[in-house]
C-alpha positions as CSV (number, residue, x, y, z in Angstrom):
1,X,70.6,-45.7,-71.8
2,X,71.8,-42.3,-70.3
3,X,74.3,-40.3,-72.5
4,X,77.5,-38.8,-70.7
5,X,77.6,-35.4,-69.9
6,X,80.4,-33.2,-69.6
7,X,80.6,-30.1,-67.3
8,X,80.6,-26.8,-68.9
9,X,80.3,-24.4,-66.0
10,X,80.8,-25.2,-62.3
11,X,80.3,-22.4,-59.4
12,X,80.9,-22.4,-55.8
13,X,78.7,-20.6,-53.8
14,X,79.0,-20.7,-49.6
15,X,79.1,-25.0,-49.3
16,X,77.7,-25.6,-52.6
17,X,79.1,-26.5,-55.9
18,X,76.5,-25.5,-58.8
19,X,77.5,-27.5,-62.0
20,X,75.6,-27.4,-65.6
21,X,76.4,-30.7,-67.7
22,X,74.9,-31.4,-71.0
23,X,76.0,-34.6,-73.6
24,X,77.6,-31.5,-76.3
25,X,79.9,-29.8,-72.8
26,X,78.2,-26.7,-74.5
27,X,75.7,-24.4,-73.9
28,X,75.0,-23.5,-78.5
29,X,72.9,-20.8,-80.2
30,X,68.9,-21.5,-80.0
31,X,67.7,-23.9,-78.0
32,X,69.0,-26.1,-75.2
33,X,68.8,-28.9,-72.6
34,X,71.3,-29.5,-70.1
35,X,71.4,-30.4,-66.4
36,X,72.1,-28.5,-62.8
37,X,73.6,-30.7,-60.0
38,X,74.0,-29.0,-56.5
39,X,76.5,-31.0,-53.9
40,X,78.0,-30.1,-51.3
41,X,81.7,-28.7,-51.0
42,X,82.5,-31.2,-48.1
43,X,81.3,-34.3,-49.1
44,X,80.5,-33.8,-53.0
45,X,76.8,-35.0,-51.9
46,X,73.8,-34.2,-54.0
47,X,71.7,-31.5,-52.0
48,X,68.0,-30.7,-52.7
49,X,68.2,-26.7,-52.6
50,X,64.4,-26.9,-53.4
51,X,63.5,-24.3,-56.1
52,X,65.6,-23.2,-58.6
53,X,65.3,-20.4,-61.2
54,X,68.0,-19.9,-64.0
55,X,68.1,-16.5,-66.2
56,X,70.8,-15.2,-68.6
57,X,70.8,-11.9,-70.2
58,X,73.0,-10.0,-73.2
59,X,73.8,-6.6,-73.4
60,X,73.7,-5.4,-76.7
61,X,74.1,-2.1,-78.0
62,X,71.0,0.2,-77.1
63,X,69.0,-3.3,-75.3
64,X,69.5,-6.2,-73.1
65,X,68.3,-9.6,-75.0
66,X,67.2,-12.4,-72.2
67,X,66.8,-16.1,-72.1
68,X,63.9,-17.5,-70.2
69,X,64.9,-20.7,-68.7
70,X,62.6,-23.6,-67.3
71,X,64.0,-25.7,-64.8
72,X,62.1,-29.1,-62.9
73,X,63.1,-31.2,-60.2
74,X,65.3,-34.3,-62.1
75,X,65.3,-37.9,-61.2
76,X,67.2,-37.4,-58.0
77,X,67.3,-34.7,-55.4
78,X,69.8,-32.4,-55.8
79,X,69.4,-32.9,-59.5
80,X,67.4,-30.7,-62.0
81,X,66.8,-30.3,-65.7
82,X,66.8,-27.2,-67.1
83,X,65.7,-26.1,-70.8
84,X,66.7,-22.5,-72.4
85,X,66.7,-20.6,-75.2
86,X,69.4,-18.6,-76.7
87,X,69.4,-16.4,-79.3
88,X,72.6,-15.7,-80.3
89,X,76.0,-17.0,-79.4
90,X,78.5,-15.2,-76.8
91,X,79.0,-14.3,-73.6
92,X,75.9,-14.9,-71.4
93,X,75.5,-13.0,-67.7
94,X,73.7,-16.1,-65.7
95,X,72.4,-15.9,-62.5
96,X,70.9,-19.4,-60.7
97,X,68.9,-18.4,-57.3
98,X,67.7,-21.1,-55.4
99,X,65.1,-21.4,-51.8
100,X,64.4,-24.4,-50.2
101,X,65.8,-27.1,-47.5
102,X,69.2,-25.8,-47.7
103,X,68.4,-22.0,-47.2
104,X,68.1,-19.8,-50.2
105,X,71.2,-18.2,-52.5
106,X,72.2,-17.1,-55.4
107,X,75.1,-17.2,-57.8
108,X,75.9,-15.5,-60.8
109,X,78.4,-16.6,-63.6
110,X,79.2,-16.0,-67.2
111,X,77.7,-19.0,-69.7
112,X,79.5,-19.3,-73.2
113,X,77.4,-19.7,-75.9
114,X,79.0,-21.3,-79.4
């Protein structure tokens, strides 16, 4: 069966809305699965945005820590899976950039990490 997921960021950028979902609502320390929907503003429709690349970064004192992240194509357009890595909990600065059918863009947001 599919677990629920619960929405732990959402972004609006131009006529998109960018939501991550995972089953926890959470984004936790080490590693992680969770799931990117793009629809648009107007009709809450899933849009294929093509390809999508997800990084997050820490400052720390004296060094900047990163997270790579890998992201595929899901089960429906619009829809993609994304798997990262964080290595310590906090305040994460994300940035999602995306090219394909819709045009490309970029948004940045801060992602919470317990």
């Amino acid at each position: 069966g599919t677990e629920a997921l619960e929405g732990f960021v959402a972004v609006r950028s131009g006529d998109l809305v960018i939501t991550l979902s995972n089953a926890n609502g959470q984004l936790r320390q080490g590693s992680n699965r969770f799931r990117i929907e793009f629809r648009s503003t107007a009709g809450n429709d899933l849009v294929d945005v093509g390809t999508v690349q997800l990084g997050g970064s820490m400052t720390m004192p004296g060094m900047v820590m990163t997270s790579p992240t890998t992201v595929t194509p899901g089960a429906e357009r619009g829809v993609y899976d994304a798997a990262g890595d964080f290595n310590m909990g906090g305040s994460w600065q994300m940035t999602i950039e995306w090219n394909g059918p819709a045009g490309r863009g970029s948004a940045a947001f801060e992602g919470d990490v317990q």
